[in-house]
N, C-alpha and C positions, 0 to 999 in steps of 0.2 A: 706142428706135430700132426701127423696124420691119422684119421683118425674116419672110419666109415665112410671111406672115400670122399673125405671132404677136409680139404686142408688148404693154405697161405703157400700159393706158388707165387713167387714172385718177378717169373723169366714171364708170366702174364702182363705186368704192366708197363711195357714198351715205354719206358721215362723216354729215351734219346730218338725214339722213331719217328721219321720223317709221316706224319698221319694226311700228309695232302698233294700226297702222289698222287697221276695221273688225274682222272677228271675229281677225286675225292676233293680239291681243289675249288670246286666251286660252293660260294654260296656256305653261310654256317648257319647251325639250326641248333634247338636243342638240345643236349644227353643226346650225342649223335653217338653210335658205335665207332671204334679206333677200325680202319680198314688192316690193320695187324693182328686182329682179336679173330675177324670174321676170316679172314686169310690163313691164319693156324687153325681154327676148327676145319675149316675145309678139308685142310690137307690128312686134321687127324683123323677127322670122320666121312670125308665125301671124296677119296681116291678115288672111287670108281663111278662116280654120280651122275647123273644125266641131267637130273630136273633139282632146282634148288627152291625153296618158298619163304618169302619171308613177309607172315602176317603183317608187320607194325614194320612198313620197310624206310618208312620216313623218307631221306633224301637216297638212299638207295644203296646204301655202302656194301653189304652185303652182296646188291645184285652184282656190283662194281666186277668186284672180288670175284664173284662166279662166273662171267663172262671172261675175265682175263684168265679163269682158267679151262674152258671151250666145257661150262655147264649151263645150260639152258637157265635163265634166271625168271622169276615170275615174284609177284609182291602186290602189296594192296596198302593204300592207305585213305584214313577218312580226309585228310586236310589239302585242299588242292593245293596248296603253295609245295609242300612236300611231293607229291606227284609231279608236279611240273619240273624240280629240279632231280627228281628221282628219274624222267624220262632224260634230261637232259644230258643225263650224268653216261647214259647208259647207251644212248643216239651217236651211232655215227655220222659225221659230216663231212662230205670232200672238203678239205681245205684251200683248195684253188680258189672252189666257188665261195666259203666264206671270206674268205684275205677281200674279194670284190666286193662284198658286204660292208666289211670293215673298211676297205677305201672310202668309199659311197657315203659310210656316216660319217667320216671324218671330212669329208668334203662339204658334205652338207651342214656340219658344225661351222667349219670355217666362214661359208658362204652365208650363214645369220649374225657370225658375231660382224662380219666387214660389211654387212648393208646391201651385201649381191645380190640376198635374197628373203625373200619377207616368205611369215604363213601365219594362215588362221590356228591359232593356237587355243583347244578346248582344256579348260581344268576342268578334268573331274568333280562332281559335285557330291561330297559324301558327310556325314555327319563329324564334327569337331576336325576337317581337316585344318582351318586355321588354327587349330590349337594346336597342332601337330607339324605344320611345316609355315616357315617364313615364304612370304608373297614370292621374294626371287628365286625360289628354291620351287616353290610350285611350277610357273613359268617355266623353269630351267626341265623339270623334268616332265613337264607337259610336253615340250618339244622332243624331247626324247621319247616320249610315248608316240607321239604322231607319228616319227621315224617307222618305228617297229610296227605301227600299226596298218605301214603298207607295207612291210616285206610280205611277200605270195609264198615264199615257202618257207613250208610251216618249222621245218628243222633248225632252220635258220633263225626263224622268228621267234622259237622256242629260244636255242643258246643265250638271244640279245633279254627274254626277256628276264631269264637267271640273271644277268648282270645285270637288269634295271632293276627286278626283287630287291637285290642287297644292296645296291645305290640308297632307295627309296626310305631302308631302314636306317641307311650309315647319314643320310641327309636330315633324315626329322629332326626334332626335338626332344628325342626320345634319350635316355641316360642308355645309351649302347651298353654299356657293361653288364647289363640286366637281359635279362631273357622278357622279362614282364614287363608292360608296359608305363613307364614313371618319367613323367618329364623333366628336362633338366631347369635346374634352380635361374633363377632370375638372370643372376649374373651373369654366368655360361651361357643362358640365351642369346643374351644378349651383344656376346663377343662370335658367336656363332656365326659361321657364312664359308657352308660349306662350297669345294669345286662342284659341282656336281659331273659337268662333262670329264672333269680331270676322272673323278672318281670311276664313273662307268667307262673311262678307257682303259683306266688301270685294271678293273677287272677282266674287261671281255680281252686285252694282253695275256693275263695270268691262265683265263681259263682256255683262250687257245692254246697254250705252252700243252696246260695239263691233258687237254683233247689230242692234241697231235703224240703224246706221249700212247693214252690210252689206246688210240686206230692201232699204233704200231704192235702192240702186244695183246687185245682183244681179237679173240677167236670168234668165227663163224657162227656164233649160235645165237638164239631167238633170247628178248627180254623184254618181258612185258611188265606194266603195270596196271593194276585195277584199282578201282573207288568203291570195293561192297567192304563191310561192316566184318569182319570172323567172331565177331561177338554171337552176330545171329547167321550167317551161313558161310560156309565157303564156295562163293560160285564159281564157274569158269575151269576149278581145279577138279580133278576126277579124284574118286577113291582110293588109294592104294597106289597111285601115282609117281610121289614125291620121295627122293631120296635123302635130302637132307632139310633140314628148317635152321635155317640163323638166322636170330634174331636178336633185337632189345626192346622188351615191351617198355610201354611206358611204366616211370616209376608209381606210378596211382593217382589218385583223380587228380584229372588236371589243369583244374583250379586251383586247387591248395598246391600242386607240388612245384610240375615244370609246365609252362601252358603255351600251350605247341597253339592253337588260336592267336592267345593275344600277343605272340611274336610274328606270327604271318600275319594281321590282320590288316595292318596298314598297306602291304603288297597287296595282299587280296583286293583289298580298296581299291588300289589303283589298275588292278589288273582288272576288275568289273565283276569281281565273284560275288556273287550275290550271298547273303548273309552271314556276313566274312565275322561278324563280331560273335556270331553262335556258334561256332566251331568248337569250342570247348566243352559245349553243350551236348554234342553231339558224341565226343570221344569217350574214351572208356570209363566207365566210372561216374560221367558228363550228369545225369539224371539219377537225385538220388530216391532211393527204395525205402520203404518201412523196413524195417529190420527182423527176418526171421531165422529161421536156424538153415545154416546154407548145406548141414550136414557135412561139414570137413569140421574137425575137431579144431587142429592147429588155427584156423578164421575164426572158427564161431565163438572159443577160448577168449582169442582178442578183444572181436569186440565187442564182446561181453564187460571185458574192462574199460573199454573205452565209451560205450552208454555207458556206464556209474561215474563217467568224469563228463561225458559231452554229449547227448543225444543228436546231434546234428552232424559232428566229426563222425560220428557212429554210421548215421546212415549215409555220408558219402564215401565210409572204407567198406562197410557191407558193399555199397551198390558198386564200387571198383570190383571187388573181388566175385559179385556176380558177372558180370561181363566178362572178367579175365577169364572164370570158369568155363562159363561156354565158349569162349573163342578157343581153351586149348579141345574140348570135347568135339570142334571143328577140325581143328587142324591137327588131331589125332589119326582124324578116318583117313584125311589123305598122303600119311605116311605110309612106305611102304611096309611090310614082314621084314624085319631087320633095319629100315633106318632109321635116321635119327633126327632127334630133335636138342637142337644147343641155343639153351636160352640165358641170356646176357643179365640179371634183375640186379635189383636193389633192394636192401631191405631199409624198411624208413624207420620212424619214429615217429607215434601222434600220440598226443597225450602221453608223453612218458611211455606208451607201450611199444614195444618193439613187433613189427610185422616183418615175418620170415617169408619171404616174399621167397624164396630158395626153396625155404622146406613144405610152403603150399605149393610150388609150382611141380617139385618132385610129386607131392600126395594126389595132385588131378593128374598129373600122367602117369603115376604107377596104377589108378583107379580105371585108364583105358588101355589097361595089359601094355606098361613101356616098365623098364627095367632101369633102375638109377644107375650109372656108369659113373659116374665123376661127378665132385663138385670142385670147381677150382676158383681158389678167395684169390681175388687182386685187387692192390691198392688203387687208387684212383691220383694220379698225379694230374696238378697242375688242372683239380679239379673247379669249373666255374659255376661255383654252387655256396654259400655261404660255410665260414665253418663252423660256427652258431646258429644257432634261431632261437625260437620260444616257443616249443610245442604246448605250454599249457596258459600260456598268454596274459602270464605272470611278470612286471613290470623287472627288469633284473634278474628274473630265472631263466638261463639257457641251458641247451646241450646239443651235444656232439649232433651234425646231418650226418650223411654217408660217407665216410670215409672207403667204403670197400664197393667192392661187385662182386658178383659169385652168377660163373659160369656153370651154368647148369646141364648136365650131358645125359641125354634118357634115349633109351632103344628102344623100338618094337618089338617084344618078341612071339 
C-alpha cells in the first residue's frame, strides 16, 4: 500500500537479472549494489546528467552504469582493494595488447611447471599468513605475483591484479561463504588443495569476456576514483557540480555488520597495502564516540534505547550515524539546484531496536533544503547475509536481519 510516498515496489528486486554484465563481472565484494538498481535510477533521475557521484562507490557499480551511459562518473572510497577494482571495472584496455599479456602468462605457467624455466620466487611476509594459506598455495601464488609484478603497464597490471585479489581469497582457508574472516574446520583443511593457476585463469577468461563487452558499449567519458573520506570533506568535487549521486552507503559500523576490511584484508596483504588489518577502523562508524545528542530526533530516540540495553553497541550506532551525517552535509553542497541524490540503505536491527536508516537519511537531506520524492521498499533476493542472528546475545533468542532495502529519492530544491 502506498502510503507518503514510500511503499513495496516489487519490479525493484530484479530476482531473474543477469547482475554481472559487462565488466560488473569482476571480482565480488560485499552488499555490493545490483547494476539494475543503479541503471533504473539513472534513467529515472539522470536523463539529462553529465557528472554522476558516488561517495561509498566500493567496486564501482554505479560508476559502471554511468559511463555505459556517456555520464562522466567520479567516486571515492576508503578501502584500497575497492578502488583498485572500482578503477579496473571502469579502465579501458586494448584488447590486442592484453590477449599478449595473457599469452605471455600462460607461457610463462607452462614453462615452470615443465622445468624450462626456474625464478626466485619471494613470499610475502605478513602476520598469520600461515594460518591463512597452505605452503603450496603460497608458492603457487607468489609466482603469480612476480608475474604481475613486472608487467610496465599499469592498466594491464591493474586488470591481472583483480584477478589475482579474488584468487587469493577463493585459495585461503578462509570459509568463503562468509564475507568475515572464519577459517575452515579441520577437516576441510585438510581435503583442501586449491588450482590456483587454474583458478586465476578462469577469472582473467571471465573478466575479459566482461571488458570487451563493456569497450563496446561505454561512451567517451572521464571516470575517476578518489581515496578522501565524505565523512570529513568532499575533495576534488566542486560545489553545485554534481547531477546525480547513486549510491549504497554502508549498512553501519563495520564491525558489527558487513566488514569491507576484514574481506579485503588478506589481498591487501598480498598486494603490500600497508595497514590492511585497520581498514575497518577507519570506515564509517570505524571509531567509536561518547554518546551525545546528535540532534535528529529519529537517532537520538534510538539510541537512547539501545544505551539502556548496551552502552557500547550505543556508541558504535551513535558514532556510525555521526559520520553518516556529515558525509551527507558533504555531499549535499555538491549537488546541483535540482538534482538528485538516490540512496540505496538498510535498515538493521541492534538490540532489538530498529534503525530507520530510510527515515534518518530522508531527515539530513530534507535538513540541507532536498525534498523527499520516493521511497521505494525492495526485497532483497537470494540475499548473502544470514536470516537470523542475535541481536541481543541471548543463547537461542533470534530475529529477522534485513530482508528489504529502501531506495531513497531526495531533490535539491
Amino acid at each position: 500500500m502506498k502510503t507518503e510516498n514510500k511503499y513495496l515496489d516489487t519490479s525493484w528486486d530484479f530476482r531473474t537479472a543477469n547482475v554481472k554484465e559487462y565488466t560488473h563481472c569482476y571480482h565480488n565484494y560485499p552488499a555490493m549494489m545490483i547494476p539494475q538498481i543503479a541503471n533504473r535510477l539513472i534513467n529515472l533521475y539522470g536523463k539529462n546528467a553529465i557528472r554522476l557521484f558516488d561517495p561509498y562507490c566500493g567496486t564501482g557499480t554505479s560508476l559502471v552504469e554511468a559511463t555505459l551511459k556517456g555520464i562522466n562518473a567520479f567516486g571515492t572510497d576508503l578501502n584500497p582493494m575497492a578502488r583498485l577494482i572500482a578503477e579496473a571495472k571502469t579502465t579501458v584496455i586494448e584488447l590486442p595488447i592484453l590477449d599478449l599479456y595473457l599469452k605471455e602468462f600462460n607461457a610463462f605457467l607452462f614453462s615452470l611447471n615443465f622445468g624450462i624455466n626456474t625464478i626466485n620466487v619471494v613470499v610475502p611476509d605478513f602476520k598469520n599468513i600461515d594460518f591463512w594459506f597452505k605452503n603450496e598455495t603460497k608458492e603457487k601464488l607468489a609466482i603469480i605475483k612476480t608475474f604481475i609484478d613486472n608487467i610496465k603497464d599499469e592498466k594491464i597490471k591493474q586488470f591481472f591484479w583483480v584477478a589475482f585479489s579474488e584468487t587469493i581469497r577463493e585459495s585461503s582457508l578462509t570459509r568463503n561463504s562468509e564475507f568475515k574472516l572464519y577459517r575452515m574446520p579441520e577437516k576441510q583443511r585438510d581435503k583442501f588443495n586449491p588450482d590456483v593457476f587454474g583458478m586465476i585463469n578462469s577469472k582473467l577468461a571471465r573478466n575479459r569476456k566482461g571488458l570487451k563487452d563493456y569497450i563496446e558499449k561505454r561512451k567517451d567519458v572521464e571516470a575517476v576514483i578518489y581515496a578522501f573520506n565524505s565523512s570529513e570533506n568532499i575533495e576534488k568535487i566542486d560545489d553545485n557540480s554534481i547531477d546525480i549521486v547513486v549510491t549504497s552507503p554502508p549498512y553501519g559500523d563495520s564491525k558489527t555488520t558487513v566488514a569491507y576490511g576484514q574481506f579485503s584484508r588478506l589481498s591487501n596483504q598480498w598486494l603490500g597495502i600497508e595497514n590492511a588489518s585497520q581498514i575497518d577502523n577507519q570506515l564509517m562508524g570505524g571509531k567509536a564516540r561518547n554518546v551525545t545528542k546528535l540532534g535528529v530526533k529519529i537517532i537520538d530516540e534510538a539510541i537512547e534505547k539501545i544505551a539502556e540495553l548496551d552502552e557500547k553497541r550505543a556508541k558504535e550506532v551513535y558514532s556510525f550515524y555521526v559520520d553518516y551525517s556529515q558525509s551527507i552535509a558533504h555531499v549535499a553542497k555538491v549537488i546541483k539546484k535540482g538534482g538528485y541524490a538516490c540512496y540505496v540503505v538498510g535498515n538493521r536491527r541492534v538490540k532489538e531496536v530498529i534503525l530507520e536508516t530510510d527515515e534518518i537519511t530522508k531527515s539530513l537531506f530534507q535538513a540541507h533544503g532536498f525534498e523527499h520524492k520516493n521511497t521505494f521498499i525492495r526485497n532483497i533476493p537470494n540475499k548473502r547475509m544470514p536470516s537470523k542472528n542475535s541481536p541481543s546475545n541471548i543463547i537461542g533468542k533470534t530475529a529477522s536481519t534485513m530482508n528489504n532495502e529502501y531506495i531513497v529519492i531526495m531533490q535539491r530544491r
